[in-house]
C-alpha positions in Angstrom: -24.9 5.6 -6.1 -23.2 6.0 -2.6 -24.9 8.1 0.1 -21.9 10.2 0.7 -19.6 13.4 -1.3 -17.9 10.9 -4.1 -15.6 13.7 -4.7 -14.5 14.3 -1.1 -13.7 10.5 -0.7 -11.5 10.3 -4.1 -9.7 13.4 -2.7 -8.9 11.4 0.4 -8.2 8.2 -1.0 -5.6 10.3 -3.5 -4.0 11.7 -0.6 -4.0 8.2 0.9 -2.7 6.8 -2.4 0.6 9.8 -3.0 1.4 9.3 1.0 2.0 5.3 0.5 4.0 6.0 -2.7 5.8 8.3 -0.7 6.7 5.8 1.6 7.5 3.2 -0.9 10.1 5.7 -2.6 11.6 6.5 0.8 11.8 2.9 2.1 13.6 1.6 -0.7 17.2 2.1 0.6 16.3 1.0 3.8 17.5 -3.0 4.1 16.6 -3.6 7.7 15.4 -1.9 10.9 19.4 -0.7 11.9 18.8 1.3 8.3 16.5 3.7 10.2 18.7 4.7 13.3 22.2 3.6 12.5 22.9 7.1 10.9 21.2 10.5 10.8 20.0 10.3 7.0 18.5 6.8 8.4 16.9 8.5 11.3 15.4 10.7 8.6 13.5 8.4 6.5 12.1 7.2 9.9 11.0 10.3 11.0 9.1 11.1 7.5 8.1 8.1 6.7 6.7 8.3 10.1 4.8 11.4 9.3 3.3 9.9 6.0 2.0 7.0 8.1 0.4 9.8 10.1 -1.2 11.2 7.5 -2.2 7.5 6.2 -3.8 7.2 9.6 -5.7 10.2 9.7 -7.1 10.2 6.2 -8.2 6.6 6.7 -10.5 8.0 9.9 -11.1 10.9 8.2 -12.7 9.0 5.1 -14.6 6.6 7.4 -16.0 9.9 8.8 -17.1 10.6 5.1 -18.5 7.1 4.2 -20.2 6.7 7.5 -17.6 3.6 7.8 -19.5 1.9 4.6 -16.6 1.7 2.3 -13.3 0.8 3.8 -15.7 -2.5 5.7 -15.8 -3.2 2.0 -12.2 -4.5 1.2 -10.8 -7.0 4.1 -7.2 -7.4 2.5 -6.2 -4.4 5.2 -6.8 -4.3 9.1 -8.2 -1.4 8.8 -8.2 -0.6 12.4 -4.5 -1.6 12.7 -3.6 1.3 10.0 -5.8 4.0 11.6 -4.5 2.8 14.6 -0.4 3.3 13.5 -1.3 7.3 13.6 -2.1 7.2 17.0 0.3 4.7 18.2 3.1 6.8 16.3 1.7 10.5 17.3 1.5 9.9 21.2 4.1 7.9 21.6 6.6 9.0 18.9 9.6 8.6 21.2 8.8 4.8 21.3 8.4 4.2 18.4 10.0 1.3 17.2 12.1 1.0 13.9 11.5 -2.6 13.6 7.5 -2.1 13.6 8.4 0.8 10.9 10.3 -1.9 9.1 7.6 -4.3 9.1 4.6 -2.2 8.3 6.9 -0.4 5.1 8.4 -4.1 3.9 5.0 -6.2 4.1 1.9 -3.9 4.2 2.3 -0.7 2.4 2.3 -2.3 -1.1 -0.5 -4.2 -0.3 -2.6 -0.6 0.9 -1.4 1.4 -2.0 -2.8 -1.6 -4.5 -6.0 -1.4 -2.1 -6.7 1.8 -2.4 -5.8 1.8 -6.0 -8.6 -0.9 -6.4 -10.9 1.1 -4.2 -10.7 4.3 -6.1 -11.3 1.9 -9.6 -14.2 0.8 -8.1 -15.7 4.0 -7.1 -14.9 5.2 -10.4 -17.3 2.8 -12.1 -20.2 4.0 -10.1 
């Protein structure tokens, strides 16, 4: 049984979870970076899909908080530090923020977190 509020960290992880479908729904008109700031409805997806990243970001740290940092360590197929670290690079320096990053991290890693934590909260399930 893990030594932490199992209910708290399924709450997070759901929040996690709806934030990277989110993402997933929004990205998918988006062809390449130019998508994002060639028009205003582009420059709109980029702005929320920024804030869901955000909230990624913090819920990640927020859930080590809650597991003492023993259950994220648990599942390599994410840099976990990288995605904790997109809140921060996106929140202080939003007006550098740079479509192409946004691109990459919506095109070849989101997917590959929301199946993640999908797998995590399976597995805390069956404890």
């Amino acid at each position: 049984m893990p030594e932490y509020d199992k209910d708290l960290a399924f709450e997070i992880l759901s929040q996690i979870l709806r934030s990277a479908h989110t993402i997933m729904k929004r990205f998918e008109p988006i062809q390449s970076a130019d998508d994002f700031v060639k028009s205003e409805a582009g420059l709109e997806k980029l702005d929320a899909i920024c804030m869901q990243l955000i909230a990624i970001g913090e819920s990640l740290k927020n859930l080590d908080k809650v597991t003492k940092g023993s259950l994220l360590k648990n599942y390599q197929q994410i840099d976990w530090r990288k995605a904790k670290g997109m809140r921060d690079i996106i929140s202080h320096h939003y007006f550098d923020v740079n479509a192409e990053a946004i691109f990459d991290v919506c095109k070849n890693h989101i997917e590959r977190l929301s199946q993640t934590i999908e797998k995590i909260i399976q597995d805390l399930s069956s404890i």
